[in-house]
C-alpha positions in Angstrom: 85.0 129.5 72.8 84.2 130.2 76.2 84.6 127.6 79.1 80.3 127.2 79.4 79.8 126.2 75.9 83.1 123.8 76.4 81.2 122.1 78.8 78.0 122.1 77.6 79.4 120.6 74.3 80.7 118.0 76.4 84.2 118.2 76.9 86.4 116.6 79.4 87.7 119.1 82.4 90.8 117.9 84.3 91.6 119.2 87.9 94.9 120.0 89.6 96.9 119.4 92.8 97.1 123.3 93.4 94.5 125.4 95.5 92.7 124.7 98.0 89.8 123.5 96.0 91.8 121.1 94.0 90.2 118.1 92.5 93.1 115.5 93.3 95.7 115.6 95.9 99.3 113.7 96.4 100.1 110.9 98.2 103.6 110.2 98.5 105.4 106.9 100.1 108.3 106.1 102.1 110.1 105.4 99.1 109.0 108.5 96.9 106.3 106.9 95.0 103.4 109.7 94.2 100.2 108.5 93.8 98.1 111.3 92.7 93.9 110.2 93.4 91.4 112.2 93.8 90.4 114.3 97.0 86.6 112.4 97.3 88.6 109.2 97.0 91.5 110.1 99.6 88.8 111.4 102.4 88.0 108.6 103.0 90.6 108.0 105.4 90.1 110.1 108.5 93.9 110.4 108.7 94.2 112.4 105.6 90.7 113.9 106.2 91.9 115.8 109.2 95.3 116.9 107.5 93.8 118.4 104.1 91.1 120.0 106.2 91.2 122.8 108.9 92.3 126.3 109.1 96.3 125.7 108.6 96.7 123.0 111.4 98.4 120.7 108.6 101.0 122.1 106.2 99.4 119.0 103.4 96.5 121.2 103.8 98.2 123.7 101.5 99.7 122.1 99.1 97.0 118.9 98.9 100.3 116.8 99.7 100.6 114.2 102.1 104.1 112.5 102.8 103.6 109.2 104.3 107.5 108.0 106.1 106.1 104.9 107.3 104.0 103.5 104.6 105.9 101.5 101.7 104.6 102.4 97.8 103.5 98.7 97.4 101.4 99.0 100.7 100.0 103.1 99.4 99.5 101.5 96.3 96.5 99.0 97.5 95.3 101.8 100.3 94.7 103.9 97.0 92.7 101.0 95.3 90.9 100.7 98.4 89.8 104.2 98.5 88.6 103.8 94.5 86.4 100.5 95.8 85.2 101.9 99.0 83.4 105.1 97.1 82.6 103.2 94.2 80.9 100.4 96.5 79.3 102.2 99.3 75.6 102.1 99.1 75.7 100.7 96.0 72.9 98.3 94.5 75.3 96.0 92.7 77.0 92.7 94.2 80.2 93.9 96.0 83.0 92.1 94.9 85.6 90.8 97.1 88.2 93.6 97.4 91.5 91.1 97.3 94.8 91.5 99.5 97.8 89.2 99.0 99.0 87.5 102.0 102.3 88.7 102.2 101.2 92.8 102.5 98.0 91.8 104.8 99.8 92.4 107.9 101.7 96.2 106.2 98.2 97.0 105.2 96.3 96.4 108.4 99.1 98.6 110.0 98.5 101.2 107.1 94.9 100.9 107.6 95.1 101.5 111.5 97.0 104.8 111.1 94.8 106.5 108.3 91.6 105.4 109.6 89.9 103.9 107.0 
């Protein structure tokens, strides 16, 4: 069966990490946590918008990894959810719900948050 009629019948496509037109890309903490999210999702930080794009400026720009030494799994962790919320939200018509931070990672975050500029 060719790939057309696969997806005209419906079936689910997955992307990749590889290429430069990949569908997700990798995010990797200070402690060598990947969190692998899609590229729509991750662009919304201008941090990681300006190293996955470009001609070759970035080395993450070829191989749609981004190593973060400063930023903690627990604190990539909630950026990542907050990428997922801020796309799903944004000019939306529903009620926004409130996006919840714990205390004890608010200040982490708010660094984290500075840095990738979102």
């Amino acid at each position: 069966m060719s790939d057309v009629s696969d997806m005209e019948q419906g079936s689910t496509m997955y992307g990749s990490c590889e290429g430069p037109d990949a569908m997700y890309v990798k995010l990797i903490s200070s402690d060598g946590h990947e969190f692998i999210i899609k590229r729509e999702h991750a662009l919304t930080s201008g941090t990681i918008k300006a190293m996955l794009s470009g001609p070759g400026q970035y080395a993450e720009n070829e191989t749609n990894e981004v190593n973060f030494r400063e930023i903690p799994s627990h604190v990539l962790q909630k950026v990542c959810q907050y990428f997922i919320y801020k796309v799903r939200f944004t000019n939306s018509a529903t009620e926004i719900p409130e996006f919840h931070i714990a205390p004890e990672v608010a200040l982490e975050l708010l660094m984290a948050a500075n840095f990738l500029d979102c």
